[in-house]
N, C-alpha and C positions, 0 to 999 in steps of 0.2 A: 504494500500500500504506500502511495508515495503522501508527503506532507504536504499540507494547504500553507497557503501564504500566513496565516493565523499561526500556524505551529513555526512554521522556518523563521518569522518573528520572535518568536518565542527563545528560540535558540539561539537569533542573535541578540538578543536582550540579557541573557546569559552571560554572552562573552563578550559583551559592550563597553565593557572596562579593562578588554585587553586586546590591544593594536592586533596581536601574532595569532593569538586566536580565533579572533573577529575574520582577519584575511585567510585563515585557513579554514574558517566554516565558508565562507564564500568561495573559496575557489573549490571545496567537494562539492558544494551546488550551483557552479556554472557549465551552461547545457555544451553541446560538443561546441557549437557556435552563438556565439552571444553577438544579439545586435546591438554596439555602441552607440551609443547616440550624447552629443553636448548640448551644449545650450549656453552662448551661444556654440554654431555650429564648428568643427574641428577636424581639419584632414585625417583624420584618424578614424572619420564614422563611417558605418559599416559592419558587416560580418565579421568577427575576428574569433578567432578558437579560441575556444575556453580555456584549454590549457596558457596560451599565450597570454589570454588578461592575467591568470592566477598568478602569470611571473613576472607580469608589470606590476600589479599589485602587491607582490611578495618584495620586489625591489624597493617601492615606494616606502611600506613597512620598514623596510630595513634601513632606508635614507634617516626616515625619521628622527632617532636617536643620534646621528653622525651631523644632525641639523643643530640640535637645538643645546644649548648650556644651560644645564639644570634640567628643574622640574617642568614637564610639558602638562600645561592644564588643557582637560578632555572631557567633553560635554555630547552625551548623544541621545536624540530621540529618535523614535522606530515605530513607525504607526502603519498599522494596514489599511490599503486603501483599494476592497474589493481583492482583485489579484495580483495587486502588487503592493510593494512595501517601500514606503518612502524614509529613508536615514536621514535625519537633518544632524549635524557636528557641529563641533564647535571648537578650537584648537587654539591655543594659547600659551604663547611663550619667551624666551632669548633666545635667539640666534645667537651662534659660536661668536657673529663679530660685533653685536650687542646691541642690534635691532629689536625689538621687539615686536612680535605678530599678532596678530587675531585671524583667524582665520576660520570660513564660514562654509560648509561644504551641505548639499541637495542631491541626494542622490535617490532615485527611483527605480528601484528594482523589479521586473514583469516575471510572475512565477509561473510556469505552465509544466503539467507533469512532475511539479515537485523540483525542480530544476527552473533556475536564473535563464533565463532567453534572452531578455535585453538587459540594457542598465543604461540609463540615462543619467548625464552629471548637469546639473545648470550651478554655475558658478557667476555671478557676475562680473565684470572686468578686472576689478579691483582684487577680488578674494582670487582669481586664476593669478593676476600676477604676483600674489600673495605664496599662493603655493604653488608655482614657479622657481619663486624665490627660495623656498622651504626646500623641497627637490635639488635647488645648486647644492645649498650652503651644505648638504646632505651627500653632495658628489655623485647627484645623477644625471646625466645630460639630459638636458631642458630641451624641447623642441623636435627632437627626432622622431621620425616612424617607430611606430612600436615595432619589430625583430623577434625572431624567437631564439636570438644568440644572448 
């Protein structure tokens, strides 16, 4: 039996207070191909394998910590909406070179079959070049095609 959008919420409400878990519940539930989508729009949308987001997502995870000095404050809510699941965050912190962030992320998850099919991100200008910023300071290169190297 596979899980409704109600339970897969439930799961990541669970592990909402931890980056490596949170992206490792996500990437056992994204479908073989996940439709991308931004907001605004982003050369990067379109079909992409799941496995491939799971390793973008697994990198950004890992950016994270090599970002920030100190404690990073983490704020999240996860509301079902029908069959899919909307994450709103909230991210707050120092950067290594003593900026300080706030950062605001939208993400809308489409469940079908128990499994992630899309994932929509709408970031407004400001909070993408926010975490942009987040991603260098973190040593990831900003702006490339996503790769599955």
């Amino acid at each position: 039996m596979t899980k409704s959008a109600s339970e897969i919420a439930a799961d990541m409400r669970a592990v909402a207070h931890d980056r490596v878990a949170s992206q490792e519940l996500l990437a056992s539930l994204f479908a073989e191909q996940v439709e991308l989508r931004h907001v605004p729009a982003s050369p990067n949308d379109g079909p992409i394998a799941g496995a491939l987001l799971a390793t973008v997502a697994r990198r950004e995870v890992e950016a994270m910590p090599r970002a920030f000095d100190g404690e990073v404050g983490h704020d999240t809510d996860i509301a079902v909406e029908g069959e899919t699941i909307r994450v709103r965050g909230r991210v707050t912190g120092t950067l290594r070179d003593g900026s300080t962030v706030e950062l605001r992320t939208n993400t809308l998850h489409t469940i079908a079959g128990g499994q992630i099919v899309a994932l929509e991100s709408d970031m407004d200008p400001d909070s993408l070049a926010t975490w942009q910023r987040v991603l260098a300071a973190g040593g990831m290169q900003v702006g490339a095609p996503a790769t599955d190297t």
